[in-house]
N, C-alpha and C positions, 0 to 999 in steps of 0.2 A: 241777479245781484248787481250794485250800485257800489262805484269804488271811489273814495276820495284820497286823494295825496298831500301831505302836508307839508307845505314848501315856502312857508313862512319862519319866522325866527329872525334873527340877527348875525347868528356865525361869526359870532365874537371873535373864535377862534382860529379864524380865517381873516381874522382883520391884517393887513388894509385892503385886501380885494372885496371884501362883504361891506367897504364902505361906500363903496359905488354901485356897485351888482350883486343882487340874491346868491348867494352862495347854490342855489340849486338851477342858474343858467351856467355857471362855471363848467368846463369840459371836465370832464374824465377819459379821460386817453383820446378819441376822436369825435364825442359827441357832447353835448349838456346834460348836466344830473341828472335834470327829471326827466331825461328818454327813459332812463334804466326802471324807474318804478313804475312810468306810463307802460313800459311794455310788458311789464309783471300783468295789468291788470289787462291791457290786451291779448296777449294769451291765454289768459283766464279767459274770457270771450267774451269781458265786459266792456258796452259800448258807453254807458252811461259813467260819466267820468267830472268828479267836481277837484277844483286845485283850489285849496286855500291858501291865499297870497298874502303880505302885506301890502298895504293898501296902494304904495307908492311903485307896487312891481307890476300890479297887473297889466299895464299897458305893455311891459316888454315880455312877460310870458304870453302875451294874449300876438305880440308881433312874432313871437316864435311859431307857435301852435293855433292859432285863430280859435274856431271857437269846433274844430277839431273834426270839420265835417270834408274836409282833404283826405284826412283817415277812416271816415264810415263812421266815426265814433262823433257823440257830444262831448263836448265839454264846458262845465259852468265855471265862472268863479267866482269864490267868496273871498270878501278881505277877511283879514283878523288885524284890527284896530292895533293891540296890545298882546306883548308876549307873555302867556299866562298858560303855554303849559299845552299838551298834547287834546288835553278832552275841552279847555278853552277852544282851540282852533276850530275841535267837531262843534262846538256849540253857536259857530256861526254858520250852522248849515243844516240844521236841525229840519229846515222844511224838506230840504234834499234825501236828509234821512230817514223820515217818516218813520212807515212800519219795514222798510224794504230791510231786505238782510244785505249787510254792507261790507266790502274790505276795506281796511285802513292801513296804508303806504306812506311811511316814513320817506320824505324826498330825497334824505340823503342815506339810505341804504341800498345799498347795492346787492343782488342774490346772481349767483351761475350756478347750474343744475339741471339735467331736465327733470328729475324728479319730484321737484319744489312745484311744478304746473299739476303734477299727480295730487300730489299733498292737498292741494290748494281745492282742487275739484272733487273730492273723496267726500262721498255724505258723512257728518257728522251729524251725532245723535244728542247733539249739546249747543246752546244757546251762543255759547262764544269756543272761539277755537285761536290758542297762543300758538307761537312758534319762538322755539330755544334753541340756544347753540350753545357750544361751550368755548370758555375764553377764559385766558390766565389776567386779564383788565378787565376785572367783572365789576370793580368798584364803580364806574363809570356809568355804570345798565339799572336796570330792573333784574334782581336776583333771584331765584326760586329756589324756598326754602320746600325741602320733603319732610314727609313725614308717614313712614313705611312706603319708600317709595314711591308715594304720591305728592303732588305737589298740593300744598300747604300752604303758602302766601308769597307774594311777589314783596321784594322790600328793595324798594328805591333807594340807590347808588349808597350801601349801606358802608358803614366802615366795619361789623363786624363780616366774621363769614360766614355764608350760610351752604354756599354750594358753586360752583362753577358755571353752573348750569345760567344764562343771562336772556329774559326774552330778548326778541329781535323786532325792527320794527312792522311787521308783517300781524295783520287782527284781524279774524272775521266773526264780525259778529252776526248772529243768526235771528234774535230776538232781544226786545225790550233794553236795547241800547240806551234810547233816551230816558228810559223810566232812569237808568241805572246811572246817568248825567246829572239829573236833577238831584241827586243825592249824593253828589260829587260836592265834597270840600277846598279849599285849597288848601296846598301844605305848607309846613313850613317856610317853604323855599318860594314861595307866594305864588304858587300853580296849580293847573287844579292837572291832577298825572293820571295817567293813561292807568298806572299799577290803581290806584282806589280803584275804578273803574272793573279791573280784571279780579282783584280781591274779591269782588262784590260775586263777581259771577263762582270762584273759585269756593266761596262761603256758602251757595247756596248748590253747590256738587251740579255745576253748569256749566263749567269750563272743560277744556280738552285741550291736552299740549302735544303739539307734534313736535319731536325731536330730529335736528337736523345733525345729522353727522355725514361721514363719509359720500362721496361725492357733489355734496352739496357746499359751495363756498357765498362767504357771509361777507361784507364791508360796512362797517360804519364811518362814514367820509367827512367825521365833523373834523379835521384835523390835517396839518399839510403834509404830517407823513403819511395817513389814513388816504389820503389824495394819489398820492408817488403808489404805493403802494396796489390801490385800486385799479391807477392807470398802467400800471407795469402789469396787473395780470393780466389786466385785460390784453394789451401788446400782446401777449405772448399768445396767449388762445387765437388771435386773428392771424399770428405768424407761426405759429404752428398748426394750426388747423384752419386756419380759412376762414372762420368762420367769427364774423363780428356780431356781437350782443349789443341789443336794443335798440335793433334797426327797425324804429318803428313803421315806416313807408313799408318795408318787405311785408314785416308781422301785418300789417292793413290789409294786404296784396295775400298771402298765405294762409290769412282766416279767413277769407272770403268777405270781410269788411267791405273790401275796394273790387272795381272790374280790373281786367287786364289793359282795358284801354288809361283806366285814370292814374291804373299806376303807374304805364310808361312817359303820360305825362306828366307826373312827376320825378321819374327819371329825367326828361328830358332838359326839366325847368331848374337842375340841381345843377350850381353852378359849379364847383368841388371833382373835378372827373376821379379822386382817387374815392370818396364817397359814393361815386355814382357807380364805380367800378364795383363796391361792396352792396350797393342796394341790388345791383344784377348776381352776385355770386352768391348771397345767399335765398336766390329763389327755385337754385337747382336742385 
């Protein structure tokens, strides 16, 4: 499996810091955004990794993360010219996606859980595979409507209500992805959305939803409370447990991506000693 992350946009919402830098190199409590989905797709055991940027960022994610071979992993990038939407972004990278079966990582969402790794590695017997949370600001999502308890269609940031239930930005698709691109419109809102996409698979009884509840915590970081928030839970799992998330140097080191030699030196080369204190802690 082949993972792309999407960390492109604008982050309006985040202005005026998104008027100088990608909202997805911004920290979240001790790290940059895109550690947290990069490390989603490295626990996953995915080495093959595309980040779609806009055009003007790539040189300062590419000065972050090079071209990702410090971690055992590749990584490509594609620009996205223009903001048009979730399946715009996949569609500048459509050679990267071929036939492979793919995950697709929202840059600025955030997962803690170790179950979510289970979830994610579980054979599905279906073309595409969503993932749902429930949230009282469903307005804001991808909504799923049931129908006898099955899920029945995805309806973009609706204003009526259909259900609580809101995908999350977490997709694997298994099959005929790009078939199901090309037959992507834009909407209203002059995008071509991630839900047509999931509709398509949903319509033809090829979709699968794994439900995320209890133990498993969700952030959608487009926002500066969304931000405090994120970085405060995280805080706290590191001060109460030890243990810091989306350390990706350790996860390199812990899949067996990296030797033990490359990863001390890059311990060593970490200028940060309260970082470098946490890339040694969670290798115990």
């Amino acid at each position: 499996m082949k993972a792309i992350i999407l960390a492109g946009g604008q982050g309006k919402r985040l202005y005026p810091q998104t008027k100088v830098i990608n909202k997805h190199l911004l920290s979240i409590y001790d790290k940059p955004m895109i550690y947290y989905p990069l490390s989603i797709a490295m626990l996953s055991k995915i080495k093959d990794i595309a980040i779609v940027c806009n055009q003007k960022d790539k040189k300062s994610f590419f000065n972050l993360l090079g071209d990702g071979s410090d971690l055992g992993i590749k990584i490509t990038y594609f620009k996205q010219k223009q903001s048009d939407g979730i399946v715009g972004a996949l569609k500048t990278c459509e050679q990267f996606i071929s036939k492979n079966k793919i995950m697709v990582l929202l840059g600025d969402n955030i997962f803690y859980g170790n179950d979510l790794i289970k979830y994610i590695n579980k054979p599905y017997n279906s073309e595409c595979v969503i993932f749902s949370h429930s949230t009282s600001n469903y307005k804001n999502f991808g909504v799923a409507e049931y129908k006898s308890e099955k899920i029945f269609k995805i309806h973009e940031k609706p204003k009526k209500f259909y259900s609580t239930r809101i995908i999350v930005g977490l997709y694997i698709f298994n099959k005929n992805l790009l078939m199901k691109m090309s037959k992507a419109r834009k909407s209203k809102r002059g995008e071509y959305e991630i839900t047509d996409i999931i509709n398509q698979y949903i319509r033809s009884n090829k979709c699968a939803e794994v439900k995320l509840n209890r133990g498993i915590t969700w952030f959608d970081t487009g926002t500066f409370d969304d931000f405090l928030k994120a970085s405060n839970f995280l805080q706290i799992i590191h001060k109460e447990q030890s243990l810091s998330v989306g350390l990706i140097e350790s996860i390199a080191y812990l899949e067996n991506f990296i030797s033990k030699k490359k990863f001390i030196e890059i311990v060593k080369k970490t200028e940060n000693p309260d970082y470098r204190k946490k890339l040694l802690q969670n290798i115990v």
